[in-house]
LUMFI-832897 format. One record per residue (C-alpha): residue number from 0; x, y, z. Coordinates in steps of 0.1 Angstrom, whole numbers, m for minus. Layout:
N
node nr NUM&u X&v Y&w Z $
...
//
This chain:
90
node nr 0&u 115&v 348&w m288 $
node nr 1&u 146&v 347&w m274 $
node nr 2&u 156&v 341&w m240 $
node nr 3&u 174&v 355&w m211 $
node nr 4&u 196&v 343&w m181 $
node nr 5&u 189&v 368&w m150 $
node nr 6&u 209&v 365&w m120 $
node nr 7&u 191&v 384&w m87 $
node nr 8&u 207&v 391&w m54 $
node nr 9&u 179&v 387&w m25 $
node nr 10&u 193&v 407&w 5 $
node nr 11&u 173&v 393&w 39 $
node nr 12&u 174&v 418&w 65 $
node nr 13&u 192&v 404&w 96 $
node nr 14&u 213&v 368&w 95 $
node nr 15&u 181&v 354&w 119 $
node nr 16&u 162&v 354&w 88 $
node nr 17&u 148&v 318&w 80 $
node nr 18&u 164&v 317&w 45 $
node nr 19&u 143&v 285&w 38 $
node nr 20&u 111&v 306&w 41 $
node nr 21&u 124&v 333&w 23 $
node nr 22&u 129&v 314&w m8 $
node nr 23&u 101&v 297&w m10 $
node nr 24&u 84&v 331&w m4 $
node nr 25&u 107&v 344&w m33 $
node nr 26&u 97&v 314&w m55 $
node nr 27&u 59&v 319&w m56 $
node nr 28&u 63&v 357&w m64 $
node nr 29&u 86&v 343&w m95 $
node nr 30&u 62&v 313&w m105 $
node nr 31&u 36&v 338&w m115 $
node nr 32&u 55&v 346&w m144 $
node nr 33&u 65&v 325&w m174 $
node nr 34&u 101&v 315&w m160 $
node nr 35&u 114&v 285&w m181 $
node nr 36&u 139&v 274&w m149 $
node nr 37&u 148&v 287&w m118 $
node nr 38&u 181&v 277&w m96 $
node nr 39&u 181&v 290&w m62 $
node nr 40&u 221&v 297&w m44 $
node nr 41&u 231&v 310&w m10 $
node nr 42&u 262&v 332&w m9 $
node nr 43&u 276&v 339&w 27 $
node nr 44&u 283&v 383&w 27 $
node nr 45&u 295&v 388&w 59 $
node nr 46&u 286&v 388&w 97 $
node nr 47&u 266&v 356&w 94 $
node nr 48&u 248&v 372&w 64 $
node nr 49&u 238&v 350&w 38 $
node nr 50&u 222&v 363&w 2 $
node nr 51&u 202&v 341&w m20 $
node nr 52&u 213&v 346&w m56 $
node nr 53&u 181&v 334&w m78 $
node nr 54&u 187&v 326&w m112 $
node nr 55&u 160&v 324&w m138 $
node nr 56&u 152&v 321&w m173 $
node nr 57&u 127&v 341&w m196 $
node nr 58&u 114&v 357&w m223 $
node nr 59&u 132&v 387&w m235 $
node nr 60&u 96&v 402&w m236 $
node nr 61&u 93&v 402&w m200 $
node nr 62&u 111&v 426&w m175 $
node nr 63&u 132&v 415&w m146 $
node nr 64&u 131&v 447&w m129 $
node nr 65&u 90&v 439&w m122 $
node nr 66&u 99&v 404&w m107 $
node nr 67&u 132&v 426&w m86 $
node nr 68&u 100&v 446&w m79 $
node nr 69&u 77&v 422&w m64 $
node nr 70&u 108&v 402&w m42 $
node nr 71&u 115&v 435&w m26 $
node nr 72&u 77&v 432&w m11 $
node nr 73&u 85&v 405&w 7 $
node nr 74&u 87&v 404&w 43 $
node nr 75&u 126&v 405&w 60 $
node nr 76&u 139&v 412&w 22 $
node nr 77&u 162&v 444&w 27 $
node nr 78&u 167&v 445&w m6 $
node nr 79&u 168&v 428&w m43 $
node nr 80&u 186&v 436&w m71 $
node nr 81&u 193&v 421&w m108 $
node nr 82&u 236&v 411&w m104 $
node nr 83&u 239&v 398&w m144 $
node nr 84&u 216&v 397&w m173 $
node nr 85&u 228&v 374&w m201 $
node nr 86&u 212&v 369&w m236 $
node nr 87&u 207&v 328&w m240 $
node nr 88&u 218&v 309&w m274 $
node nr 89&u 199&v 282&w m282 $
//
């Protein structure tokens, strides 16, 4: 099967959100699926807002929008949503 790079954009939903709780929060909800590697960015919005942009690789067979679907069940997540989608070679 082949395999896909998935960017995801994890909104919190103040800047006093403890980002370092939040991903590992965000981590476990991934870890139940068959991800192949995860890398884990913050990216400052605005305001003293800061996103974490989540980067994973699967299985084509799998859907990204059920993992965007569990992270936005996390407590102080505002929202989450899928920024790139990339077919990987190799």
């Amino acid at each position: 099967m082949a395999k896909m790079l998935t960017k995801i954009k994890l909104m919190p939903d103040s800047p006093n959100t403890d980002l370092n709780k939040l991903e590992k929060e965000a981590l476990e909800k991934i870890k139940k699926n068959p991800i192949d590697d995860i890398k884990v960015e913050k990216e400052p919005i605005a305001f003293g807002l800061t996103a974490l942009i989540i980067t994973i690789v699967l299985d084509e067979s799998l859907s990204p929008d059920l993992i965007t679907e569990e992270l936005t069940k996390i407590r102080d997540v505002n929202n989450a949503e899928i920024i790139d989608i990339r077919r990987a070679i190799g």
